[in-house]
C-alpha positions as CSV (number, residue, x, y, z in Angstrom):
1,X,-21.4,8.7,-11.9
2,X,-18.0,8.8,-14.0
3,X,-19.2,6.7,-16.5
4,X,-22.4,8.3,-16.8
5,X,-21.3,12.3,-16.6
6,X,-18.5,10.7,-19.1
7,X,-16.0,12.8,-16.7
8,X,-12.3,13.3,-18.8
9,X,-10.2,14.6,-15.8
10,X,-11.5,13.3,-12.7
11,X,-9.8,10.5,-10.3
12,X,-11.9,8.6,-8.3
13,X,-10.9,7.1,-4.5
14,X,-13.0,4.3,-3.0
15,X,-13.4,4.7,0.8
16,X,-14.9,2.9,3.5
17,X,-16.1,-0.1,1.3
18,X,-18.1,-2.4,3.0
19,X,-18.4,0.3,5.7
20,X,-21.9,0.2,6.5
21,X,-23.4,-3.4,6.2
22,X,-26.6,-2.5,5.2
23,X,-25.3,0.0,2.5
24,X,-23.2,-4.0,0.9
25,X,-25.5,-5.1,-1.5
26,X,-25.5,-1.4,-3.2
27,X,-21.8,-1.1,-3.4
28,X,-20.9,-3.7,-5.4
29,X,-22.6,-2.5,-7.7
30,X,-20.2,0.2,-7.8
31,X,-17.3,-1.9,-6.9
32,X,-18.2,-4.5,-9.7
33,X,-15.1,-4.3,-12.4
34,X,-15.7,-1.7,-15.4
35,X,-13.2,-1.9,-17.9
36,X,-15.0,1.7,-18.9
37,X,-13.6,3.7,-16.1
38,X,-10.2,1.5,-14.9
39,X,-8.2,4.0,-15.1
40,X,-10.3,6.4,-13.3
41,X,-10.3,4.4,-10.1
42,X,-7.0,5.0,-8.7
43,X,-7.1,3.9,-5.2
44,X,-9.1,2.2,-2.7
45,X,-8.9,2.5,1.5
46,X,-7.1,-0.5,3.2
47,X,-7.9,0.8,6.8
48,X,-9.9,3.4,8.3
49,X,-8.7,5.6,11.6
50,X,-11.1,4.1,14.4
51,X,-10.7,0.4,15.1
52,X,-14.0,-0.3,15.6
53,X,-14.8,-0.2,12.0
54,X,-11.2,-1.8,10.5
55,X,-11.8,-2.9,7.6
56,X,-11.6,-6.4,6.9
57,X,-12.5,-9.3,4.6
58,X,-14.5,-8.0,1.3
59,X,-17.7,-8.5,-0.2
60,X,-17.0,-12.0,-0.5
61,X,-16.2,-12.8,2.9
62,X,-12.8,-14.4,2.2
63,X,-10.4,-12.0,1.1
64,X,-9.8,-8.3,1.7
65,X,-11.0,-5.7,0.0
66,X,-7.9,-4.4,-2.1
67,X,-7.4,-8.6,-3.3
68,X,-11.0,-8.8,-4.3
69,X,-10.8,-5.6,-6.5
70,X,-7.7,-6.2,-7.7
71,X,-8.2,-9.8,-8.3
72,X,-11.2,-8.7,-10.4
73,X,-9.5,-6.7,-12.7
74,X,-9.0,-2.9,-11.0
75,X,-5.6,-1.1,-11.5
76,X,-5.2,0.0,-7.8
77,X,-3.2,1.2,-4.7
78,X,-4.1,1.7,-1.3
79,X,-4.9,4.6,1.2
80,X,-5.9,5.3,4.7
81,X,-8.3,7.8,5.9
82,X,-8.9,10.0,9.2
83,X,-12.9,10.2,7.8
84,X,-12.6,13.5,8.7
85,X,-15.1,16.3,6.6
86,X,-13.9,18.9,8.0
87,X,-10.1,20.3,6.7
88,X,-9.8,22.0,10.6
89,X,-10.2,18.7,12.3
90,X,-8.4,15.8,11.2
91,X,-8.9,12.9,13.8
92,X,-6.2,10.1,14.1
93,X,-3.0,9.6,12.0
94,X,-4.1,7.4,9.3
95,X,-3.1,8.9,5.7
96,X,-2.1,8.6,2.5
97,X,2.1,9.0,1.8
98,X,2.2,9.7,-1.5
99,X,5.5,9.7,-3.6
100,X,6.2,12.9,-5.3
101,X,8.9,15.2,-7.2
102,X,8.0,18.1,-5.1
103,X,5.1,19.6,-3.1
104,X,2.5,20.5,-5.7
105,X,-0.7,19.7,-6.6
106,X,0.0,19.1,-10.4
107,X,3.2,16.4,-8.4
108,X,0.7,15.0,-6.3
109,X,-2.1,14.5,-8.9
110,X,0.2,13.0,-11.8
111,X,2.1,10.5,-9.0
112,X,-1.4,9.7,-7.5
113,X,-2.4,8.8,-11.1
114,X,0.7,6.2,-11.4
115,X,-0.8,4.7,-8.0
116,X,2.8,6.2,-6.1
117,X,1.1,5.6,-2.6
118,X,1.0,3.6,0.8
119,X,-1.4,3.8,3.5
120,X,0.0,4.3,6.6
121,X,-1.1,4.3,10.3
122,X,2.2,6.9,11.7
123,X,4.3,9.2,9.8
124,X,6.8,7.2,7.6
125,X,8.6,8.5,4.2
126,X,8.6,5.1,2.0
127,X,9.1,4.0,-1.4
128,X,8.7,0.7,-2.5
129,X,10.4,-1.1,-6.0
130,X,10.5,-4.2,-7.9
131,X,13.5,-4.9,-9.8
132,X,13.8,-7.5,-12.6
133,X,17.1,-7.8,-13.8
134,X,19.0,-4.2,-14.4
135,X,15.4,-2.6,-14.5
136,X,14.0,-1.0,-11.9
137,X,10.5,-0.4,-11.4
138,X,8.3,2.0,-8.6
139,X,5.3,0.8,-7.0
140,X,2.0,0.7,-8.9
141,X,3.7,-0.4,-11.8
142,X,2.9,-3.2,-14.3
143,X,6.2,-5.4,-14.4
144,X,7.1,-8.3,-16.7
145,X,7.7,-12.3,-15.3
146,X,10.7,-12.9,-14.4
147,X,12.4,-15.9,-13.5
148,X,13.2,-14.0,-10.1
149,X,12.9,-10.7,-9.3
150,X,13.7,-8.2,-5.8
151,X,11.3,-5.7,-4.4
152,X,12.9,-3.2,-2.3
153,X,12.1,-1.4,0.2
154,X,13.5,2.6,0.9
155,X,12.2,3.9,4.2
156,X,12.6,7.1,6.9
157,X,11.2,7.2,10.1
158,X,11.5,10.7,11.7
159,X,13.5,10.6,14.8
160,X,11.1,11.9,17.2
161,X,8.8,9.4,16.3
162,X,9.0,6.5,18.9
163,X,8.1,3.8,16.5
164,X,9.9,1.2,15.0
165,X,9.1,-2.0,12.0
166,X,8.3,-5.4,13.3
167,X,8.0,-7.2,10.3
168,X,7.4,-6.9,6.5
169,X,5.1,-8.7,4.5
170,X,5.1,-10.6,0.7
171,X,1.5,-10.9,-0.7
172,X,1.4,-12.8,-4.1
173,X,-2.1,-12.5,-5.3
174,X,-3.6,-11.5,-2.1
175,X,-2.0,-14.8,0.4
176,X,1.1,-14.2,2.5
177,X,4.4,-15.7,0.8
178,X,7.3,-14.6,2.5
179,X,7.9,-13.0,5.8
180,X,11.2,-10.3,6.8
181,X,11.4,-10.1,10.8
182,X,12.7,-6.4,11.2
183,X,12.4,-5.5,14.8
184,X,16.2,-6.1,15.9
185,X,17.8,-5.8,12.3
186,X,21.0,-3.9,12.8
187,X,22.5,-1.4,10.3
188,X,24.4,-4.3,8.6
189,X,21.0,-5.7,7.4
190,X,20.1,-2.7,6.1
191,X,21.9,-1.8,2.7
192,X,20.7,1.4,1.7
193,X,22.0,5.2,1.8
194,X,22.5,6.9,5.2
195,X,21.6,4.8,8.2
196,X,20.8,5.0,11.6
197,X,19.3,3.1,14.6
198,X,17.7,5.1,18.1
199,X,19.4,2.8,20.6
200,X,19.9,-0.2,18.4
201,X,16.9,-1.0,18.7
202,X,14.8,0.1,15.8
203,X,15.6,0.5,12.2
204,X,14.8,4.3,11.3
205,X,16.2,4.7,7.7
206,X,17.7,2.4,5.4
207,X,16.7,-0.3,2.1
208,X,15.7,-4.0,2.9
209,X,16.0,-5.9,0.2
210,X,13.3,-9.1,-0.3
211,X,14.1,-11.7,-3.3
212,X,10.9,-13.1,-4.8
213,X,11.9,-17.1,-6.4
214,X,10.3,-18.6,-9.0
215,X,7.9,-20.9,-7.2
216,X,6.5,-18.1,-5.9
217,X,5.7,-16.0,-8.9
218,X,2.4,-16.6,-10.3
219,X,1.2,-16.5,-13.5
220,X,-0.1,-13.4,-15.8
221,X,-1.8,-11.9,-14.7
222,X,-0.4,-11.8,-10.7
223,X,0.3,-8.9,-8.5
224,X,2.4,-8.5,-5.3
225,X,2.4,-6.0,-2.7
226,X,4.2,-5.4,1.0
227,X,2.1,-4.8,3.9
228,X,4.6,-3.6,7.2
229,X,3.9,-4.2,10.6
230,X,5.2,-1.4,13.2
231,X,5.4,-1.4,16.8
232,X,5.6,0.8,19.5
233,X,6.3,0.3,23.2
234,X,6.6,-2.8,22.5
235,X,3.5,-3.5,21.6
236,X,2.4,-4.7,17.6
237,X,0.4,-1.6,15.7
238,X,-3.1,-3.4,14.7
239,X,-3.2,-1.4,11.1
240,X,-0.1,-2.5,9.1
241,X,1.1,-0.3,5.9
242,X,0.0,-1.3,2.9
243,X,2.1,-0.4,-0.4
244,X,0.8,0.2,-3.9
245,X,1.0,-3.4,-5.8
246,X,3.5,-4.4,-8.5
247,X,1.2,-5.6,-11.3
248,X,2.3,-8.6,-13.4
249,X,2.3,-8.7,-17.3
């Protein structure tokens, strides 16, 4: 439909892919890589609010939906939906946490543009970053090779929240390549601005700080991404955070 209506100012968000198994062999058609409309496709869901229907591997049957897009040539970043239609009733707690100057819709259009999101499962202020050398770079970026580079992590839970991180992960072109247990980090581990742990026990604010080696950088084009694990009572949440991809030059 973008393509065709030849649409100058519209963004485009693909939810539920791969929702409805029957409905399969008609979306890729639409998922299928345009080079046409790239930029129009900004972001694509990475979990969906009821369980039942989480979504997993892609089209392909091996890897998940955001890897298979990306991997085929779309400029993405991920959200979550409540798959609500209805502004008065918004079921669950998935969203979209996007990354913005202030609280406007011209902020929130031009950041969602530059892919500044994260899908999330329970409320969490985060913003990710790759840095390569002395520059610094926010997710959804393209980023040049590097011999090594660090992608760190900014993050706020609020207080009341009884929540806590479990684990970060590193995904190289869509496979898991480094692993950051966070669950009893203290504030030493955490090198960021203001601090502060509920009990000890959780981190709540603070910057953690992942180095990316050689070996494990692939070659143009590549993109990596975090995916974060929470907990609460003690028990692992099932839909992890996804953050917006740094995209290799």
């Amino acid at each position: 439909m973008v393509k065709k209506t030849g649409a100058k100012r519209c963004t485009v968000i693909f939810a539920h892919p791969g929702f409805h198994f029957y409905r399969k062999p008609f979306e890729f058609s639409h998922f299928k890589f345009d080079k046409d409309i790239v930029d129009k496709i900004i972001d694509i869901e990475t979990h969906h609010c009821d369980p039942i229907t989480f979504l997993g591997p892609g089209y392909g049957g091996k890897l998940l939906f955001i890897d298979e897009a990306v991997q085929s040539g779309w400029w993405l970043a991920p959200i979550s939906s409540n798959d609500s239609h209805d502004y008065r009733n918004v079921p669950g707690k998935s969203r979209i946490g996007v990354v913005a100057e202030e609280l406007s819709q011209k902020a929130i259009f031009s950041e969602l543009k530059k892919r500044m999101t994260f899908a999330s499962s329970f409320p969490i202020q985060l913003f990710a970053s790759a840095l390569v050398g002395d520059q610094q770079y926010p997710m959804g970026r393209h980023i040049p090779t590097s011999e090594t580079l660090k992608i760190i992590c900014d993050f706020v839970i609020p207080e009341e929240e009884k929540v806590g991180l479990e684990r970060i992960e590193v995904l190289i072109n869509g496979k898991v390549k480094a692993i950051k247990k966070l669950r009893n980090v203290s504030n030493a581990d955490l090198t960021a601005v203001p601090q502060s742990t509920a009990s000890g026990a959780r981190p709540v604010s603070g910057r953690i700080v992942i180095d990316v080696n050689k070996p494990n950088i692939p070659s143009s084009p590549g993109y990596i991404y975090l995916r974060i694990f929470g907990y609460k009572a003690g028990k692992l949440i099932p839909s992890p955070i996804y953050v917006a991809p740094f995209y290799l030059k």
